[in-house]
C-alpha positions as CSV (number, residue, x, y, z in Angstrom):
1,X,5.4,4.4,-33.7
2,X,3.5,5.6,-31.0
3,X,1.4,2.8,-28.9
4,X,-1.6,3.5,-27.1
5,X,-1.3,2.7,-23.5
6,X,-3.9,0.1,-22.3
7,X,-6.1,1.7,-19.1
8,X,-7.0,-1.0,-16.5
9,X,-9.2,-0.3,-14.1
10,X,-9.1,-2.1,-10.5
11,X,-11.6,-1.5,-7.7
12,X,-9.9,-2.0,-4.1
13,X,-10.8,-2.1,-0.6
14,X,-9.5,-2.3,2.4
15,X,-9.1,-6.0,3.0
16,X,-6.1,-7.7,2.3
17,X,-7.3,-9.3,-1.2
18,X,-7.8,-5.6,-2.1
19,X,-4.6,-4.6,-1.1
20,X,-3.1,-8.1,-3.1
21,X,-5.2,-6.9,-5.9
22,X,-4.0,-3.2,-6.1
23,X,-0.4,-4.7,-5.5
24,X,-0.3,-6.6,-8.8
25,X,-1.8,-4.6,-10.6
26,X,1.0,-1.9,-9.4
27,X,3.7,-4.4,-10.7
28,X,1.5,-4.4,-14.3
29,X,2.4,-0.9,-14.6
30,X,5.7,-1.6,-14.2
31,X,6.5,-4.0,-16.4
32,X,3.9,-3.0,-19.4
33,X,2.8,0.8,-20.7
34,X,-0.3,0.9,-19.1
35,X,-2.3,3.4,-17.3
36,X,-3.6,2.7,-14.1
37,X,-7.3,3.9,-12.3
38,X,-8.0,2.7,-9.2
39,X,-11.1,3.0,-8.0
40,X,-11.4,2.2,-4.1
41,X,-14.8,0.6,-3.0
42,X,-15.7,1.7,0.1
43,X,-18.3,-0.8,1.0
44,X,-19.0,-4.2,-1.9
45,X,-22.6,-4.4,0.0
46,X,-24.6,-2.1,-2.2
């Protein structure tokens, strides 16, 4: 029985609660089958 991995996407910056953010989510991949896409924000100002 094959399972379909679930995609999560996270978008990231440089501050620390993007850094906390891309951390968990690292630890989700871990744990679960999941396939991970960051996408780092350069600048949240647009």
């Amino acid at each position: 029985m094959s399972h379909t991995p679930t995609t999560i996407v996270v978008a990231v910056d440089d501050r620390p609660e993007g850094k906390l953010a891309r951390q968990k989510a690292t630890d989700m991949v871990v744990q679960q089958n999941v396939q991970l896409v960051l996408v780092h924000v350069v600048n949240l100002n647009l």
